[in-house]
PDB file as gemmi writes it, atoms N, CA and C in Angstrom:
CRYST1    1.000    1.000    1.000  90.00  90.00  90.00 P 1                      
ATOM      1  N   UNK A   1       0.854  -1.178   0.000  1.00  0.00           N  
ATOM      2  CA  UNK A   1       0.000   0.000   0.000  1.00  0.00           C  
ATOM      3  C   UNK A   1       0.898   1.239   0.000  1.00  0.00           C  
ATOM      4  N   UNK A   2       0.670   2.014  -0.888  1.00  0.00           N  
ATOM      5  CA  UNK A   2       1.214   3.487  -0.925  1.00  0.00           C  
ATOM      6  C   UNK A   2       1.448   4.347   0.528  1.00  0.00           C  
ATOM      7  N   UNK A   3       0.287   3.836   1.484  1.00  0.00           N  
ATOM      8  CA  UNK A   3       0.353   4.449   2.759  1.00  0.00           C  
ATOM      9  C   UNK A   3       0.258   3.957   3.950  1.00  0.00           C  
ATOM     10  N   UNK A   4       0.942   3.854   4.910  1.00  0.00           N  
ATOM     11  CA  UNK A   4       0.387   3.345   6.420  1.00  0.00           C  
ATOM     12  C   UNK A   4      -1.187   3.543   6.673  1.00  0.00           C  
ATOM     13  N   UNK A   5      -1.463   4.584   6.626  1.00  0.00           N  
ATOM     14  CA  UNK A   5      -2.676   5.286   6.951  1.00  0.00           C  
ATOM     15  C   UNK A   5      -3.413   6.687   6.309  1.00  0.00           C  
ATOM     16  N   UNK A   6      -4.557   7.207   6.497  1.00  0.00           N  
ATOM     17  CA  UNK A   6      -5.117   7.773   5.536  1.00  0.00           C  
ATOM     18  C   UNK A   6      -5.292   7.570   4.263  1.00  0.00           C  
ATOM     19  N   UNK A   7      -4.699   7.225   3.236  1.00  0.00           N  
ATOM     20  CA  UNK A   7      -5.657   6.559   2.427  1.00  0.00           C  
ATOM     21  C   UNK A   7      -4.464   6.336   0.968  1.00  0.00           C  
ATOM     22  N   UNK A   8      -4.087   5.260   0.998  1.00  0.00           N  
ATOM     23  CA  UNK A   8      -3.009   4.538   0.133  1.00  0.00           C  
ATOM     24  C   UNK A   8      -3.726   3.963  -0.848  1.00  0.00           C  
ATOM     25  N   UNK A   9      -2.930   3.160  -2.046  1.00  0.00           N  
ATOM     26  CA  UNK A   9      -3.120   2.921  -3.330  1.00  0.00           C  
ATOM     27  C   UNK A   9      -2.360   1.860  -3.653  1.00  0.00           C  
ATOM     28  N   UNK A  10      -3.169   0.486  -3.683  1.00  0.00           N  
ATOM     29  CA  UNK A  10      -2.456  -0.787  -4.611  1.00  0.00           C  
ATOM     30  C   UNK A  10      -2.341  -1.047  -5.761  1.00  0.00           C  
ATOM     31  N   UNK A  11      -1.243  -1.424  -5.937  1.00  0.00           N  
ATOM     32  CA  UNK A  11      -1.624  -2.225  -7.293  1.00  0.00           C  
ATOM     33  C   UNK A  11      -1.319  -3.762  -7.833  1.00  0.00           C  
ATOM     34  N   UNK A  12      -2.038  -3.893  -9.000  1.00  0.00           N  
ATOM     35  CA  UNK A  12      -1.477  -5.409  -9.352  1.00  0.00           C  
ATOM     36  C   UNK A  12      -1.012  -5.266 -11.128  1.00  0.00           C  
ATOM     37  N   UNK A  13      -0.669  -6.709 -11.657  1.00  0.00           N  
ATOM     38  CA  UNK A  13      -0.161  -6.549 -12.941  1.00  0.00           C  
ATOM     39  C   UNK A  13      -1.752  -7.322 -13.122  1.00  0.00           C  
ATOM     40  N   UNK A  14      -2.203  -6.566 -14.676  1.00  0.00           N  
ATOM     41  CA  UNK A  14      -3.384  -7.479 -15.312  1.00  0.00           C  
ATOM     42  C   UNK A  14      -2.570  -7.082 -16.950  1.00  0.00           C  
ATOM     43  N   UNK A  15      -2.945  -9.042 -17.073  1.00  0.00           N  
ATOM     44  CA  UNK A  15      -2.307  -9.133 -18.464  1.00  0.00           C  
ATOM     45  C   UNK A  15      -3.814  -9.638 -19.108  1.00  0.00           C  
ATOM     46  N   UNK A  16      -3.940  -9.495 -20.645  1.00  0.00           N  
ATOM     47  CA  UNK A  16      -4.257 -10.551 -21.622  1.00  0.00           C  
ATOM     48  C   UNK A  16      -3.261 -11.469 -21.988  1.00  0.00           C  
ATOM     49  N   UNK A  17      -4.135 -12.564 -21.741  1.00  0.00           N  
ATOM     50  CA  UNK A  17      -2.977 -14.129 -22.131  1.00  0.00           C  
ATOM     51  C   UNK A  17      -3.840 -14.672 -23.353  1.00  0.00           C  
ATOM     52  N   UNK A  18      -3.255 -15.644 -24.030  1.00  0.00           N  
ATOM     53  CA  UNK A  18      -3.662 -16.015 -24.825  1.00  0.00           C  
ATOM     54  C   UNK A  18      -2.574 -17.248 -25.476  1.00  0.00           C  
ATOM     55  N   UNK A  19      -3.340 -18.478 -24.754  1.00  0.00           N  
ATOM     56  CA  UNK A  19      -2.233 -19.665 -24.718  1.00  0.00           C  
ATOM     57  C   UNK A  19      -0.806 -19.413 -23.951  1.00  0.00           C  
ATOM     58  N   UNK A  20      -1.051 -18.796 -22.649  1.00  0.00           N  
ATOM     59  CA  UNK A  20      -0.578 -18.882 -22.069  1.00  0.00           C  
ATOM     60  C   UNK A  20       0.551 -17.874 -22.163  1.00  0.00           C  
ATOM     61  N   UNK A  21       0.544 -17.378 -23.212  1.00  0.00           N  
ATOM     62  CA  UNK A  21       1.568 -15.960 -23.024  1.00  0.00           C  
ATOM     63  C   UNK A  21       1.048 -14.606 -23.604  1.00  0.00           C  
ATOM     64  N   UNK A  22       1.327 -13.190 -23.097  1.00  0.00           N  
ATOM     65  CA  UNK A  22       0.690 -12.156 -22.980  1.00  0.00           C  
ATOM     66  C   UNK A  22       1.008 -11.688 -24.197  1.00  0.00           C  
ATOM     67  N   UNK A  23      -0.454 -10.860 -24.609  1.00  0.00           N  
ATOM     68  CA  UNK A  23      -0.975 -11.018 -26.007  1.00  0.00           C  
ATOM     69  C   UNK A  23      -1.141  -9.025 -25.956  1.00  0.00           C  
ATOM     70  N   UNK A  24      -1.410  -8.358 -26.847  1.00  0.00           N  
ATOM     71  CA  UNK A  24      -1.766  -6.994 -26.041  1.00  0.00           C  
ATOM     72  C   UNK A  24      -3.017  -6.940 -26.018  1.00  0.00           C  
ATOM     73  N   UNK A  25      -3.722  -5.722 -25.161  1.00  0.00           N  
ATOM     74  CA  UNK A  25      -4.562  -5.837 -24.295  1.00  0.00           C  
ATOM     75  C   UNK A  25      -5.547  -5.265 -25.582  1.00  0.00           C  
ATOM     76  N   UNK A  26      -5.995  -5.420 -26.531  1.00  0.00           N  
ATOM     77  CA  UNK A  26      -6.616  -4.946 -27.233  1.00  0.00           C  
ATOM     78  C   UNK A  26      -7.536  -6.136 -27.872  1.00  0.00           C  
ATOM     79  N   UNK A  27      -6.685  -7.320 -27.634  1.00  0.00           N  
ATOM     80  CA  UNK A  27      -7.617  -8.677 -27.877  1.00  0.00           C  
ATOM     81  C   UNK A  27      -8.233  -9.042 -26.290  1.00  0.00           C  
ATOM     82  N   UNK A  28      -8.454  -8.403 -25.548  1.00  0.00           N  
ATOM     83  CA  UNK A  28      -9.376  -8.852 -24.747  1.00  0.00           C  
ATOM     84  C   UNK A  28     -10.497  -7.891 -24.341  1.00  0.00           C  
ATOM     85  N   UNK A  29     -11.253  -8.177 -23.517  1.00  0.00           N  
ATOM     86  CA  UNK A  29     -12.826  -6.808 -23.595  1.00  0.00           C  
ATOM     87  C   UNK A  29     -12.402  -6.496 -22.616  1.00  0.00           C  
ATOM     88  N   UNK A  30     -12.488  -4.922 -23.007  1.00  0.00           N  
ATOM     89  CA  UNK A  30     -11.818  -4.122 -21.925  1.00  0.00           C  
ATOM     90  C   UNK A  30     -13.084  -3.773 -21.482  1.00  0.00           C  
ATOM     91  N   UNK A  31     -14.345  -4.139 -20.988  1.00  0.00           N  
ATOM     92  CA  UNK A  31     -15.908  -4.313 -20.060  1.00  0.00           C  
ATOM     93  C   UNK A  31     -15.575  -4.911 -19.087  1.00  0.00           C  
ATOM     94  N   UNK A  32     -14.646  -6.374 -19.303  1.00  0.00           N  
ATOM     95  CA  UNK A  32     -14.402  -6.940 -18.214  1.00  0.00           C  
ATOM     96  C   UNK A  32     -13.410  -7.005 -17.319  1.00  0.00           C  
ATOM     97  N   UNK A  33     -12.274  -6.191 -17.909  1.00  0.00           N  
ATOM     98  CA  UNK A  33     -10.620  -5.777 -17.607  1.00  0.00           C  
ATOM     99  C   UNK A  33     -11.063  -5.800 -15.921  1.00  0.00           C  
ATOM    100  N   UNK A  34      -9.845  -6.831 -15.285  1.00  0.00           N  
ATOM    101  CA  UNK A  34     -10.259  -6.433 -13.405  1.00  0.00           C  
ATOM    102  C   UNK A  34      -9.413  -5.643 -13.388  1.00  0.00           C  
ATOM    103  N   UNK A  35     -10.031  -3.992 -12.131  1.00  0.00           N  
ATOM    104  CA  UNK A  35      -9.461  -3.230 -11.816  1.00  0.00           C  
ATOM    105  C   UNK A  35      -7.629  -4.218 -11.589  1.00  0.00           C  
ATOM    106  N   UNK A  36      -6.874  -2.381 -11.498  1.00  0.00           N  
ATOM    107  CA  UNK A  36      -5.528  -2.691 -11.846  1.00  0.00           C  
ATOM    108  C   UNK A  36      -5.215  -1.442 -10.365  1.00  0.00           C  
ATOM    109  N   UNK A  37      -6.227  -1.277  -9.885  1.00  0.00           N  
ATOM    110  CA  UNK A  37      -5.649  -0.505  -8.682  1.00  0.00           C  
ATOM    111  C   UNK A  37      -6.844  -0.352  -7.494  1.00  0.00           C  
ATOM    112  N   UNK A  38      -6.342  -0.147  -5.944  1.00  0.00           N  
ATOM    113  CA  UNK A  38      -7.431  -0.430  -5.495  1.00  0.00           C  
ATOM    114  C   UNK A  38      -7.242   0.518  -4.207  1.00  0.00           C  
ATOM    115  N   UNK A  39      -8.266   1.488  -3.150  1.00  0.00           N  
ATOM    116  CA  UNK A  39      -7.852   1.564  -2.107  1.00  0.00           C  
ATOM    117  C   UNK A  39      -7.144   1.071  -1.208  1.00  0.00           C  
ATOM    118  N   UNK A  40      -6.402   1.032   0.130  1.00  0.00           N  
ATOM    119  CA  UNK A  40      -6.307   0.823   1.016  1.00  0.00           C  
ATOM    120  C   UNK A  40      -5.703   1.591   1.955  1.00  0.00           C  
ATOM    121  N   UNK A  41      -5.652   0.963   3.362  1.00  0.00           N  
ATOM    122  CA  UNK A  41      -5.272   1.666   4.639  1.00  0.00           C  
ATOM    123  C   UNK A  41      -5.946   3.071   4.670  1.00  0.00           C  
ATOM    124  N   UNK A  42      -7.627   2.960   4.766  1.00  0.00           N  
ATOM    125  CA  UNK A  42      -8.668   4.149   4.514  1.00  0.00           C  
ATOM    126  C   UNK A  42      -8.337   4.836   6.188  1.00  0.00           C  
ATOM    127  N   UNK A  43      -7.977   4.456   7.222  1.00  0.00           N  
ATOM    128  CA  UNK A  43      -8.393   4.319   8.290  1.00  0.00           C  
ATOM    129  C   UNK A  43      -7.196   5.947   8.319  1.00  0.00           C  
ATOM    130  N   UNK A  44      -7.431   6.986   9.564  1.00  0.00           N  
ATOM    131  CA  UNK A  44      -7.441   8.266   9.969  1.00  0.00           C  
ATOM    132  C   UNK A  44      -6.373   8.227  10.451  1.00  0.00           C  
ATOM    133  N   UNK A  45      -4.952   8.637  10.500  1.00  0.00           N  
ATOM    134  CA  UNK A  45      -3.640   8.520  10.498  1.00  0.00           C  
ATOM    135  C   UNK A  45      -4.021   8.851  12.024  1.00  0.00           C  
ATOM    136  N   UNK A  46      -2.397   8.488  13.200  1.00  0.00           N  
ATOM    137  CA  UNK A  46      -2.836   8.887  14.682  1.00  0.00           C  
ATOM    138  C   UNK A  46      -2.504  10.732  14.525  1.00  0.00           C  
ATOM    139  N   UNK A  47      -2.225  11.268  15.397  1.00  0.00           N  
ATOM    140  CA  UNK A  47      -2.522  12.841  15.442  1.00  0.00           C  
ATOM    141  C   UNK A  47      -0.875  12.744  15.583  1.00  0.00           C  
ATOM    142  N   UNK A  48      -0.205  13.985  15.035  1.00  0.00           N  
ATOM    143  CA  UNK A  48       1.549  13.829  15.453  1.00  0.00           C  
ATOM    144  C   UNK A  48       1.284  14.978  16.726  1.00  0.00           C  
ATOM    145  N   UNK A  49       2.558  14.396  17.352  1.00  0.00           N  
ATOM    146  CA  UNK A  49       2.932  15.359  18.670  1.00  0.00           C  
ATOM    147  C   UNK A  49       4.036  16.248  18.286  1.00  0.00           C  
ATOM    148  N   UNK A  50       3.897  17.719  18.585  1.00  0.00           N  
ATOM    149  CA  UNK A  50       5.391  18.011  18.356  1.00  0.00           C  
ATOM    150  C   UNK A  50       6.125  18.608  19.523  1.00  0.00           C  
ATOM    151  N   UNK A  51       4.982  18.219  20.836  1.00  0.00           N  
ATOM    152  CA  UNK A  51       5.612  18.851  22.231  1.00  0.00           C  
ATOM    153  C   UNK A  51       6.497  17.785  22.650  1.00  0.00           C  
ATOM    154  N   UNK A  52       7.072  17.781  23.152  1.00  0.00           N  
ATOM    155  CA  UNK A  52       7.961  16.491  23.616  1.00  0.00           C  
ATOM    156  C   UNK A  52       8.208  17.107  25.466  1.00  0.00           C  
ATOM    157  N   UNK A  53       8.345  16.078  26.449  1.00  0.00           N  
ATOM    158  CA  UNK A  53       8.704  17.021  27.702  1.00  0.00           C  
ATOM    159  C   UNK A  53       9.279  17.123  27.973  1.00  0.00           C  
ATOM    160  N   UNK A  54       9.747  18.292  28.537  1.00  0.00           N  
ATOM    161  CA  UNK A  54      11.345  18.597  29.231  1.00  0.00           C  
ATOM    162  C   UNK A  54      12.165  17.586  30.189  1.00  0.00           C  
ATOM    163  N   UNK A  55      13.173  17.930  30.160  1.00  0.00           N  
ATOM    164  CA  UNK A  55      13.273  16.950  31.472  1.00  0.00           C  
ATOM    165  C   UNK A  55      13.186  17.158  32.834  1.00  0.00           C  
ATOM    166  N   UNK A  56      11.923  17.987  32.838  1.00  0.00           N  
ATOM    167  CA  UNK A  56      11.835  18.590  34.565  1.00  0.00           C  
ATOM    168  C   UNK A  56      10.439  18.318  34.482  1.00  0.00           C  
ATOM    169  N   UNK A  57       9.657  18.094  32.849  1.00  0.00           N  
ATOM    170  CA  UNK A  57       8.612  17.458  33.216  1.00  0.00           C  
ATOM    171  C   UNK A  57       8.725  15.703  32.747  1.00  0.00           C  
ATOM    172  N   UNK A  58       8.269  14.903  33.828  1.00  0.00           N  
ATOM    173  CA  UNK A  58       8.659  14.143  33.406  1.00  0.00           C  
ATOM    174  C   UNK A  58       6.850  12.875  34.041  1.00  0.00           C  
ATOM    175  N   UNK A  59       5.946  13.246  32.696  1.00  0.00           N  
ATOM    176  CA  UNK A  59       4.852  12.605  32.487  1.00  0.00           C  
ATOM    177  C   UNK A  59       5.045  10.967  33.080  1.00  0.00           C  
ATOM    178  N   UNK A  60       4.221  10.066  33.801  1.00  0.00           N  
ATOM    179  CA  UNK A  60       4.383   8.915  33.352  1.00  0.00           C  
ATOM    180  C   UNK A  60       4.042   8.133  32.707  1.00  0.00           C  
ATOM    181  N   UNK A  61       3.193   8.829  31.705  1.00  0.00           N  
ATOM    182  CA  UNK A  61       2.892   8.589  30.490  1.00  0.00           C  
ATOM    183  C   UNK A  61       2.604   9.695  29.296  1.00  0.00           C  
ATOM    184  N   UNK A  62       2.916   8.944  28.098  1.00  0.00           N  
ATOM    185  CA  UNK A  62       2.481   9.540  26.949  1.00  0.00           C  
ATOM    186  C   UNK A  62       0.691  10.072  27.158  1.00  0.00           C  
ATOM    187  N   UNK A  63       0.125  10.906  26.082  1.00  0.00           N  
ATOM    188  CA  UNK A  63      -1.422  10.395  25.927  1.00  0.00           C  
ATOM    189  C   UNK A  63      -1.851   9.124  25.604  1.00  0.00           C  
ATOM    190  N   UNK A  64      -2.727   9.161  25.617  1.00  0.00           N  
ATOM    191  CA  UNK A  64      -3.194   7.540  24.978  1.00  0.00           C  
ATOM    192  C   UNK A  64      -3.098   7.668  23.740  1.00  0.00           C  
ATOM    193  N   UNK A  65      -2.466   6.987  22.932  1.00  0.00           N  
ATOM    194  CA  UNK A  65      -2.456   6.510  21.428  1.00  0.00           C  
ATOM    195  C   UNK A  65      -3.146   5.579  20.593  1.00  0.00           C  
ATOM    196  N   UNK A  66      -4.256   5.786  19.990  1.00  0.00           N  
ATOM    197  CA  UNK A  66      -4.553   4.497  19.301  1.00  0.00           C  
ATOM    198  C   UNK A  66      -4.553   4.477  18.105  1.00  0.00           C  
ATOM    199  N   UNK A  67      -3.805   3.563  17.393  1.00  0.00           N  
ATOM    200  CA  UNK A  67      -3.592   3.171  15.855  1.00  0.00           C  
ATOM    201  C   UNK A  67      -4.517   2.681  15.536  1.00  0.00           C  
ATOM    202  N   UNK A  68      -4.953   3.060  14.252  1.00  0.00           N  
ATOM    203  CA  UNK A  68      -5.851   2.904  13.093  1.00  0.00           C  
ATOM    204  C   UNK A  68      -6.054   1.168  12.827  1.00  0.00           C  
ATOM    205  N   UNK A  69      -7.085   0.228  12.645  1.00  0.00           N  
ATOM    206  CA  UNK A  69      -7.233  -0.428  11.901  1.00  0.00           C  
ATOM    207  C   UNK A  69      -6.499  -0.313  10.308  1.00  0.00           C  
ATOM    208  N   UNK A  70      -5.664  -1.049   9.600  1.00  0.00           N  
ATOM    209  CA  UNK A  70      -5.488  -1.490   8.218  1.00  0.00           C  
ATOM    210  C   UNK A  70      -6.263  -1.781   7.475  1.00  0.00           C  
ATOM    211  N   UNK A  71      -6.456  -1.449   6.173  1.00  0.00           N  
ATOM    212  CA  UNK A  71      -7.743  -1.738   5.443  1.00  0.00           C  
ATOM    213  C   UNK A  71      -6.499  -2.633   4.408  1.00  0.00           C  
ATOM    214  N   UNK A  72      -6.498  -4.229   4.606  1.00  0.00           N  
ATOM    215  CA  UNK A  72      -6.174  -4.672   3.311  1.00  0.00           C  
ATOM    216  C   UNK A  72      -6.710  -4.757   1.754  1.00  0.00           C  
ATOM    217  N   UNK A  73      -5.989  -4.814   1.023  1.00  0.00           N  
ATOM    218  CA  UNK A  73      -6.684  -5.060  -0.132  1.00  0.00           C  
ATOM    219  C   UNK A  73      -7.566  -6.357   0.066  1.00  0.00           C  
ATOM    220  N   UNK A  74      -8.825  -6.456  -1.173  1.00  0.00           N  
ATOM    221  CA  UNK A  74      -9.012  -7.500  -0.906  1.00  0.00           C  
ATOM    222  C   UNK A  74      -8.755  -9.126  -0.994  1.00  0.00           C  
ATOM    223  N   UNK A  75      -7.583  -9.374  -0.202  1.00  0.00           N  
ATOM    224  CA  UNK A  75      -7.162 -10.434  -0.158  1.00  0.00           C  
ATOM    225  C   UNK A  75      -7.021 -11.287  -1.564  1.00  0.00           C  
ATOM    226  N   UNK A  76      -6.532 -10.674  -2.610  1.00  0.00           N  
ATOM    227  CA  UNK A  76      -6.292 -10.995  -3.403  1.00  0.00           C  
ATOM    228  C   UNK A  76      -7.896 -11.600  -4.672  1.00  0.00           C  
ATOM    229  N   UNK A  77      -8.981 -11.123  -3.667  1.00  0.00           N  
ATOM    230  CA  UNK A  77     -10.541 -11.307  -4.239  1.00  0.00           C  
ATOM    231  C   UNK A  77      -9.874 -11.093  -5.808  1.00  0.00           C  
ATOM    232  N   UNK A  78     -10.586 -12.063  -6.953  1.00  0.00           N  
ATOM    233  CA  UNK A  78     -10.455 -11.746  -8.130  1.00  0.00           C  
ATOM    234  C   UNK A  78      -8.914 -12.010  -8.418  1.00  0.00           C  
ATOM    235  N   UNK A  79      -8.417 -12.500  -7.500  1.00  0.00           N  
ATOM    236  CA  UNK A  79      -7.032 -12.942  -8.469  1.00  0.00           C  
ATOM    237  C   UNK A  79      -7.047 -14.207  -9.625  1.00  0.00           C  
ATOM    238  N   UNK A  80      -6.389 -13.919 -10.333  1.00  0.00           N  
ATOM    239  CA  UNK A  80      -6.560 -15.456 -11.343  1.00  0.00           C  
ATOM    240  C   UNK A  80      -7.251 -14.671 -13.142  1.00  0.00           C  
ATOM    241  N   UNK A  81      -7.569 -15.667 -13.160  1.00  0.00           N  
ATOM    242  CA  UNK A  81      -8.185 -15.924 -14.910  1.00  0.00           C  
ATOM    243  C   UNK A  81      -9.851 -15.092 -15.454  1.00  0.00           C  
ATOM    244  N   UNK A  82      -9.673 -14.658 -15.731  1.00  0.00           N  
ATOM    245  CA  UNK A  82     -11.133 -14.244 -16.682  1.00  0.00           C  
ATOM    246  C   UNK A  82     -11.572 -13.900 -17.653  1.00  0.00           C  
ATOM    247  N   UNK A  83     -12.423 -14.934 -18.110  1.00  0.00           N  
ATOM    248  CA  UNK A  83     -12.602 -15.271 -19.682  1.00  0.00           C  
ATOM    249  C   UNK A  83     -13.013 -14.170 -20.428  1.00  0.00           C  
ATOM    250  N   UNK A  84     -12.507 -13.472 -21.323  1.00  0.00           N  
ATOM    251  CA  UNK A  84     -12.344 -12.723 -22.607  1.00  0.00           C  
ATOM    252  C   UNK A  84     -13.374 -12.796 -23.674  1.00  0.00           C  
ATOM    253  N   UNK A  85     -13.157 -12.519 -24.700  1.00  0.00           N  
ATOM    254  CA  UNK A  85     -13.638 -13.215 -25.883  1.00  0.00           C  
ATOM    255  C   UNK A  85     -12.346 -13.723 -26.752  1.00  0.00           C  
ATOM    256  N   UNK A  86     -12.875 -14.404 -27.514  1.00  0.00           N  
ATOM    257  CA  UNK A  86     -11.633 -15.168 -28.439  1.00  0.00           C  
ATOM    258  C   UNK A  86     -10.665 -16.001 -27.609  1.00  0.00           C  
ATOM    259  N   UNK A  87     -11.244 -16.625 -26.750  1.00  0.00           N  
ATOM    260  CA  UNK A  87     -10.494 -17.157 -26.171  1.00  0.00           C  
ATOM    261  C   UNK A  87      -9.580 -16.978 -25.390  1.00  0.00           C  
ATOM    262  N   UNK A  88      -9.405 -15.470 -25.497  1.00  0.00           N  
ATOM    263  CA  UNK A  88      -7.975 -14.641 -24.660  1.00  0.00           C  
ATOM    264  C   UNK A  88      -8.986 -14.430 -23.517  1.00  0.00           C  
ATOM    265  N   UNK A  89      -7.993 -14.146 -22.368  1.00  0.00           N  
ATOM    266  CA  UNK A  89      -7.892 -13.938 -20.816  1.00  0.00           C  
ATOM    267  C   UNK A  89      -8.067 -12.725 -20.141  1.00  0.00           C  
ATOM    268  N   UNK A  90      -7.843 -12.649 -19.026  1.00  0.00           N  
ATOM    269  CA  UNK A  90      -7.326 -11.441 -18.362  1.00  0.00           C  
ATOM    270  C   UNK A  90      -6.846 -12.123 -17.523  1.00  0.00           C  
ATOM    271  N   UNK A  91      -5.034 -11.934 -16.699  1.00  0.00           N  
ATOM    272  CA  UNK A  91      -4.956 -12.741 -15.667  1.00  0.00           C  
ATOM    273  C   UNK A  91      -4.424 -11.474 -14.753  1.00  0.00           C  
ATOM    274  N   UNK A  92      -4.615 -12.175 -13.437  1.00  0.00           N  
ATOM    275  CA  UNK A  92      -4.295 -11.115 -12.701  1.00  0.00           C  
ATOM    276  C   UNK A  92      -3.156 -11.199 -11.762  1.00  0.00           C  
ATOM    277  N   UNK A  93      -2.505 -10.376 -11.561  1.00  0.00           N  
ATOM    278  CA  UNK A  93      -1.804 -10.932 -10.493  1.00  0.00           C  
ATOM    279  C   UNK A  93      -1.973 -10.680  -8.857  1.00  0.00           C  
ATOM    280  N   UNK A  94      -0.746 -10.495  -8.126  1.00  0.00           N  
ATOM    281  CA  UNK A  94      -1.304 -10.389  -6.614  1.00  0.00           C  
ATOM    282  C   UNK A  94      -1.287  -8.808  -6.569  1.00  0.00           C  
ATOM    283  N   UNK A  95      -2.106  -8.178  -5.089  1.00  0.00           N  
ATOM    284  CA  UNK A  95      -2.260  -6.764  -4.896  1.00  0.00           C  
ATOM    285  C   UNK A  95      -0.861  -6.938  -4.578  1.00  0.00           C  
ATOM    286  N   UNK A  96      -0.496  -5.645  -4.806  1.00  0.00           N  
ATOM    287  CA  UNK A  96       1.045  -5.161  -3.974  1.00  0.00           C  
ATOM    288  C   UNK A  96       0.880  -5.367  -2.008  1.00  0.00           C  
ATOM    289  N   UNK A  97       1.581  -4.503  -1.577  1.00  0.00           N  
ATOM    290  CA  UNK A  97       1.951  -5.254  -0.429  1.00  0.00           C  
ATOM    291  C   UNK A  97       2.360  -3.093   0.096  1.00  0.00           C  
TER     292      UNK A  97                                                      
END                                                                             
């Protein structure tokens, strides 16, 4: 994902195949082309601090911090093969990381 948090951008490789090796994308229907990019990590970045304390104050704790849930891609949903016309493909590969 493009981002830890607030709102990043995957991607994957989508080919047309056609007997098994990539053909250009003009022999397959681009109606059914699977997306080639996808949200993630939607979730509200934590807040930055830029006070830090002295050393005469000496907190025994930070504030409370809580990190965001991860929004993965979807787990690779739609990875694989999908039938074309003419016999050609669309294959997909994995989301990025």
């Amino acid at each position: 994902c493009s981002a830890s948090c607030g709102h990043g951008k995957t991607t994957r490789q989508v080919l047309c195949i056609n007997h098994q090796q990539p053909i250009d994308e003009n022999y397959c229907d681009p109606e059914v082309r699977p997306l080639i990019e996808q949200d993630c990590n939607l979730s509200a970045c934590p807040p930055m601090y830029s006070h830090f304390p002295s050393s005469s104050e000496q907190p025994s704790h930070f504030p409370g911090r809580h990190f965001p849930l991860t929004h993965k891609p979807e787990d690779n949903q739609n990875q694989g093969v999908h039938l074309s016309i003419r016999g050609n493909q669309w294959r997909t590969g994995p989301w990025g990381s």
